[in-house]
ROVEXRO-261022 format. One record per residue (C-alpha): residue number from 1; residue in one letter; y, z, x negated. Coordinates in pm, 1 decimal. Each point is the difference from the previous one (the first is absolute). Example, Ala and Ser with C-alpha at 12.3 -4.5 7.8 and 13.67 -1.06 7.14 Angstrom:
% ROVEXRO-261022
[pt 1,'A',[-450.0,780.0,-1230.0]]
[pt 2,'S',[344.0,-66.0,-137.0]]
% end
This chain:
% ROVEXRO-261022
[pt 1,'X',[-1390.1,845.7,-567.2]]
[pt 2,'X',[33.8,305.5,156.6]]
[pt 3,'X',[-330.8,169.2,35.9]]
[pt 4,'X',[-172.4,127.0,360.6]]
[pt 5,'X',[97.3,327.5,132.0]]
[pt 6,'X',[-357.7,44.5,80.9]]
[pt 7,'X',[-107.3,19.4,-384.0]]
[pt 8,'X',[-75.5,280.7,-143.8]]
[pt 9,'X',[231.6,246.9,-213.5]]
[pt 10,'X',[284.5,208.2,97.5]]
[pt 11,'X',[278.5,-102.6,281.6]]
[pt 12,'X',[269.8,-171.0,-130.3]]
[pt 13,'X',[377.1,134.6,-32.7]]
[pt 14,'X',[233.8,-229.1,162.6]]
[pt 15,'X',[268.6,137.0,-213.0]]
[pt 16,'X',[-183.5,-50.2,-349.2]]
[pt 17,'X',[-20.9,-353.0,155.2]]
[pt 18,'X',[279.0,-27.6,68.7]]
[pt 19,'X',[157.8,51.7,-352.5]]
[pt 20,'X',[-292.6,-209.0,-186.2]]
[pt 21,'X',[148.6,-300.2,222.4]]
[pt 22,'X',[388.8,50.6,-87.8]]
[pt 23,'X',[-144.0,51.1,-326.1]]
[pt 24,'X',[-187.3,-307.2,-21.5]]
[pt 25,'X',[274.7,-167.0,121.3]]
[pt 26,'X',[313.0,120.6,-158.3]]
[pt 27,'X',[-227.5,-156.1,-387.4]]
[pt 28,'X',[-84.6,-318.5,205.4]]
[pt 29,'X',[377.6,-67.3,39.8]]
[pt 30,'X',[51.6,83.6,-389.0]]
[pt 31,'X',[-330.7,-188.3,-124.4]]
[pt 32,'X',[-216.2,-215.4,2.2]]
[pt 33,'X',[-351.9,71.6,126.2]]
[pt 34,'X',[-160.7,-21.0,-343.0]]
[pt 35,'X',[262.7,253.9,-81.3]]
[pt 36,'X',[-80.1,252.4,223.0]]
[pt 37,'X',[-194.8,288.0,-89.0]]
[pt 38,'X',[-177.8,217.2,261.1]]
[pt 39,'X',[61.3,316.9,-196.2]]
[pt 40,'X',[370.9,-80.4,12.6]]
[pt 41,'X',[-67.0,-69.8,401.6]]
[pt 42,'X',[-141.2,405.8,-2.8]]
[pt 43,'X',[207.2,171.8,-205.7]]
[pt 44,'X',[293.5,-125.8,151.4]]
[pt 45,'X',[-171.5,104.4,374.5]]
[pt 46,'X',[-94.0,297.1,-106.5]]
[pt 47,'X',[-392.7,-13.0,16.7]]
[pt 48,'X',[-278.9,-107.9,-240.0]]
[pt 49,'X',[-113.5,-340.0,-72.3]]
[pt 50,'X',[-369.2,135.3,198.5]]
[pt 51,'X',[239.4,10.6,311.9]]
[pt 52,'X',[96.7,-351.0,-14.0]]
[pt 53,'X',[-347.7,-99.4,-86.0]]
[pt 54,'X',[-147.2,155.4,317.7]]
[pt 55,'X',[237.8,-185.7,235.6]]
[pt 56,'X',[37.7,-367.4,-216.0]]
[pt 57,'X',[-289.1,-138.8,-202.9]]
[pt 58,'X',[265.1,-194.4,-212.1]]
[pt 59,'X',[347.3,11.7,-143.4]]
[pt 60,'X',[71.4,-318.2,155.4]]
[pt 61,'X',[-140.1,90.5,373.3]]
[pt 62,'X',[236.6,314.4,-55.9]]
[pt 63,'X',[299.6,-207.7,-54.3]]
[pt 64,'X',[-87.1,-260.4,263.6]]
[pt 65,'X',[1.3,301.1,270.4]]
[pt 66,'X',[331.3,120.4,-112.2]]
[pt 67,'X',[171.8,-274.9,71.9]]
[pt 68,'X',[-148.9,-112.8,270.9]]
[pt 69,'X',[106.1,328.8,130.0]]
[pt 70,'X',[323.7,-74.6,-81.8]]
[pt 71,'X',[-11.8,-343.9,149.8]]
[pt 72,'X',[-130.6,182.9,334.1]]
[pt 73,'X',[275.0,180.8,6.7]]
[pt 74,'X',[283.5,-255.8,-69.8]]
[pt 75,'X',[-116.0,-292.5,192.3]]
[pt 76,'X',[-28.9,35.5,336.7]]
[pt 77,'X',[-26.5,-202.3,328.2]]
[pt 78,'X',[234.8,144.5,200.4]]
[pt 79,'X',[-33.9,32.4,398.7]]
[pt 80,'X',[356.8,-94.2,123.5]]
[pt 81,'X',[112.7,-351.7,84.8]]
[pt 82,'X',[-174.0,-321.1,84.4]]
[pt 83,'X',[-278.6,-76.6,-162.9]]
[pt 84,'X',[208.1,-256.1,-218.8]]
[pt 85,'X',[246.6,243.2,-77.7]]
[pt 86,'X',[-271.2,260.7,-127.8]]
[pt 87,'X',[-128.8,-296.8,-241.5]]
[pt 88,'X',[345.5,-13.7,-141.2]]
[pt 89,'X',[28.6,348.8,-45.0]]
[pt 90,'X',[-337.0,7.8,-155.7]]
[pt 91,'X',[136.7,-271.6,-247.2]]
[pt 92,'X',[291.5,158.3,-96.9]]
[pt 93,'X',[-180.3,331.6,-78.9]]
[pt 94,'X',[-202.7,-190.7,-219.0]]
[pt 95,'X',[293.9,-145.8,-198.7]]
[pt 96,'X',[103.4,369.7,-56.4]]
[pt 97,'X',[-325.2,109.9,-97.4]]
[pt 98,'X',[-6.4,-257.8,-288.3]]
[pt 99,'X',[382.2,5.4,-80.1]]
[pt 100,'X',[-45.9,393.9,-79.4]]
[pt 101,'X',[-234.5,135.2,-276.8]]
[pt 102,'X',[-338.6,-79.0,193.5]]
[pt 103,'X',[91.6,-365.9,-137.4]]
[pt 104,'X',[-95.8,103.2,-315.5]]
[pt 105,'X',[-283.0,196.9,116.7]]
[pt 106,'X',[-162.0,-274.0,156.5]]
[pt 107,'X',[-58.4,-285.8,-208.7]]
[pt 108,'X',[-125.1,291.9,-219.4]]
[pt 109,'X',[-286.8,120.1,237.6]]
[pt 110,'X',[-94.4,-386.3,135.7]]
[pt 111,'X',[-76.7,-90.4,-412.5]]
[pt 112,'X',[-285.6,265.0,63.4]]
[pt 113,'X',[-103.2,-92.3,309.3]]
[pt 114,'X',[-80.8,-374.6,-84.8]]
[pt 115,'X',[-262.1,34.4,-225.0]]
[pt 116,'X',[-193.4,351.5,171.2]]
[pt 117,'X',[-196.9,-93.4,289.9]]
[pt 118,'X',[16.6,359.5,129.5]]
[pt 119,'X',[405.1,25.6,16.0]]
[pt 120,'X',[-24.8,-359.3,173.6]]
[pt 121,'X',[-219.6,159.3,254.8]]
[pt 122,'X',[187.7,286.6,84.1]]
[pt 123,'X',[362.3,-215.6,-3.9]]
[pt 124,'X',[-176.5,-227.9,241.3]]
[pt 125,'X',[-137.1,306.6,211.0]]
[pt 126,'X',[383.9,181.2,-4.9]]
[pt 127,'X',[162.4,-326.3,119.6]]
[pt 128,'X',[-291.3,-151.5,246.7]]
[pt 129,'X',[190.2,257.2,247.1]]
[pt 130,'X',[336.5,-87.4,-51.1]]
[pt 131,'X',[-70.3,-351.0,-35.5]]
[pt 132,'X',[-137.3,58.7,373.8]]
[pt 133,'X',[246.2,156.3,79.5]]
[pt 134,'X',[307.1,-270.5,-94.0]]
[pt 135,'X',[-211.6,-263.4,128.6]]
[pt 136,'X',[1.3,206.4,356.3]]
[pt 137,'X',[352.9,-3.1,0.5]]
[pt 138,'X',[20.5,-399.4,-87.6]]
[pt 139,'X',[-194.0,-41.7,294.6]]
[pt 140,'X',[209.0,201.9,192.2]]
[pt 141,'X',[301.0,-234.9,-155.6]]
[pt 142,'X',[-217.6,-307.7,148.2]]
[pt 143,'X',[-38.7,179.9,367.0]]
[pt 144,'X',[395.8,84.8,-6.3]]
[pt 145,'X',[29.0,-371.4,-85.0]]
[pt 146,'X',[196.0,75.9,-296.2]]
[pt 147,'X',[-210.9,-192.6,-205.9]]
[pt 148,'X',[-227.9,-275.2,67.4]]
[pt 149,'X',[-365.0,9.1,156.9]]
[pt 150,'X',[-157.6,-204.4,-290.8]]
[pt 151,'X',[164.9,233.1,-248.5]]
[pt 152,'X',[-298.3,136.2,-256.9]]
[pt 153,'X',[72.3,355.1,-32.4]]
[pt 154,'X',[-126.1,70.2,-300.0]]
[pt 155,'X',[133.9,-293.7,-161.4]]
[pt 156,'X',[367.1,77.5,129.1]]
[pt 157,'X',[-77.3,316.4,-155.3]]
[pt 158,'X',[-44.5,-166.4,-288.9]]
[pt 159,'X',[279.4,-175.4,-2.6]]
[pt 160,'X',[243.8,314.6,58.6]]
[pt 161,'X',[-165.8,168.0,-308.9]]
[pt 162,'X',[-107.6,-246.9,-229.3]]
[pt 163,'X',[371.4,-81.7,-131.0]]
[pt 164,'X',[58.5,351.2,-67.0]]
[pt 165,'X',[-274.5,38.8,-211.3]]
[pt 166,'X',[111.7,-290.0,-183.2]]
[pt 167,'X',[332.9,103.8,-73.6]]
[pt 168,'X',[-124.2,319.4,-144.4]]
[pt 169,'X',[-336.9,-112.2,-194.5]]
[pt 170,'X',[121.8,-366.7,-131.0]]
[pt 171,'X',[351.2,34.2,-14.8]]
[pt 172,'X',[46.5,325.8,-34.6]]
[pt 173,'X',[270.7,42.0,199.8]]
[pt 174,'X',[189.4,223.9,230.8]]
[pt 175,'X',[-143.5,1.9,373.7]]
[pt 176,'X',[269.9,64.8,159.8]]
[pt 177,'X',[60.2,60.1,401.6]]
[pt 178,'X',[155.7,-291.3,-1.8]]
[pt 179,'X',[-211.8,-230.6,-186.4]]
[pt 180,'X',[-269.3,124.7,280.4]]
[pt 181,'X',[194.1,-27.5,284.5]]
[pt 182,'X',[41.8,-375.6,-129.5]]
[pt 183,'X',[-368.7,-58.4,-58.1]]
[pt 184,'X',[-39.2,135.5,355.5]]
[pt 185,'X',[266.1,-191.7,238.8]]
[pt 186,'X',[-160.2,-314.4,-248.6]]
[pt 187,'X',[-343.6,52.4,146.1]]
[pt 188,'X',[64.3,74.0,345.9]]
[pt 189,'X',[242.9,-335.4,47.2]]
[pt 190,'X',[-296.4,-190.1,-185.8]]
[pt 191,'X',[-258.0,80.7,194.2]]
[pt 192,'X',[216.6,-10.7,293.9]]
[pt 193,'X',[83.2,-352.9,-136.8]]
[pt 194,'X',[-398.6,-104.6,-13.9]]
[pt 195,'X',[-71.8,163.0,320.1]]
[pt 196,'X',[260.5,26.8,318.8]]
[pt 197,'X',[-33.6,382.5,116.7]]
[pt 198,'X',[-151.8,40.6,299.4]]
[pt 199,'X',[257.1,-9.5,335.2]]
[pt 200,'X',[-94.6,375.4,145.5]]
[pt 201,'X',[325.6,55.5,223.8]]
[pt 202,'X',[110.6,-245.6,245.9]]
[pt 203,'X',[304.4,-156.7,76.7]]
[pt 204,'X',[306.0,209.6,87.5]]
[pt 205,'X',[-139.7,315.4,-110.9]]
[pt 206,'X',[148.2,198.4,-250.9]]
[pt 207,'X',[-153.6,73.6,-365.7]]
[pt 208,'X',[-38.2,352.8,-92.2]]
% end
C-alpha cells in the first residue's frame, strides 16, 4: 500500500495526494475496478502516471486507499454518550455510509480484495485498530452493565454489521437508518435475552 516515508526519492506533496485519491475515487463510484484506468486516475489529478506509481505499486492498492480514506472520514466512533449509545451511533453512520454512493463503491473495491492477498493484508491491518477499538467500547457496554458479562464482543460486532452487509451485497438493497437501527435494538434484546445484564446499581438508586 502506501510506501515508507523512509524510502528513497523525493518528499511527497500532500496536495498531489490528495487529488490522486478524489480522483481514484470519484472513477471507483462510476466503474468497476477492471474499468479503471490509472492514466484516467492522473490526468484527472493533475500529475503523471510516475506520481501515482511512486506512492501505490498497483491500481487496485490506489483505489483501496481512497476509499478507505473516505471510510475514515465518514465512519466514526463518536465520544459522547454511553458506551451503548456510541454503538448505536456508530451503526447508524454506517447505514448512511452504504445508503449514499460509497454503497456502490464498496462491493466494487471488496471484489478486488478477495482474491489479492496484499489488499487482504492491508484491509485487515486498517481495521485491526478499529476493530480494537469497538470492541473497547463493548466492554465498556459490559462494565456499565448495559449489556451482559458473557457477551463476545467481537461476535456482537458481528452481529450489528453482518445484516447490513447482507442487505447491500445479496439483496441489494437500501440500508437504510432504519433498517439498522432495527438490526441493532434486535441484537441487544437477544443477547440480553441469552444473557441477564449484569445488576451494577443497587436498589433505590436512580439510572443515569
Amino acid at each position: 500500500m502506501r510506501k515508507s516515508k523512509n524510502q528513497p526519492g523525493r518528499p511527497r506533496s500532500e496536495h498531489s495526494r490528495a487529488a490522486i485519491l478524489e480522483a481514484a475515487y470519484s472513477f471507483l463510484l462510476e466503474q468497476s475496478v477492471a474499468e479503471i484506468s490509472t492514466v484516467h486516475i492522473a490526468r484527472q489529478a493533475g500529475v503523471s502516471t510516475a506520481t501515482v506509481y511512486r506512492w501505490w505499486s498497483t491500481k487496485e492498492e490506489l483505489l483501496l486507499d481512497a476509499f478507505l480514506e473516505r471510510a475514515a472520514k465518514e465512519v466514526i466512533l463518536g465520544g459522547e454518550g454511553s458506551p451503548l449509545d456510541r454503538i448505536r451511533q456508530w451503526v447508524q453512520q454506517m447505514a448512511r455510509f452504504f445508503r449514499s454512493q460509497n454503497g456502490v463503491a464498496f462491493p466494487r473495491i471488496m471484489s478486488a480484495v478477495q482474491d489479492n492477498p496484499t489488499l487482504r493484508e492491508a484491509l485487515l491491518n486498517w481495521m485491526s485498530p478499529r476493530s480494537e477499538e469497538i470492541t473497547g467500547i463493548v466492554m465498556d457496554a459490559v462494565r456499565e452493565g448495559q449489556l451482559p458479562e458473557r457477551v463476545n464482543p467481537i461476535e456482537f460486532a458481528d452481529m450489528l454489521i453482518g445484516p447490513l452487509f447482507v442487505r447491500l451485497f445479496v439483496h441489494r438493497g437500501p440500508v437504510t437508518e432504519a433498517f439498522a437501527l432495527s438490526v441493532f435494538d434486535q441484537v441487544v434484546a437477544g443477547v440480553h435475552a441469552i444473557v441477564p445484564a449484569r445488576k451494577t446499581k443497587k436498589a433505590g438508586s436512580h439510572s443515569a
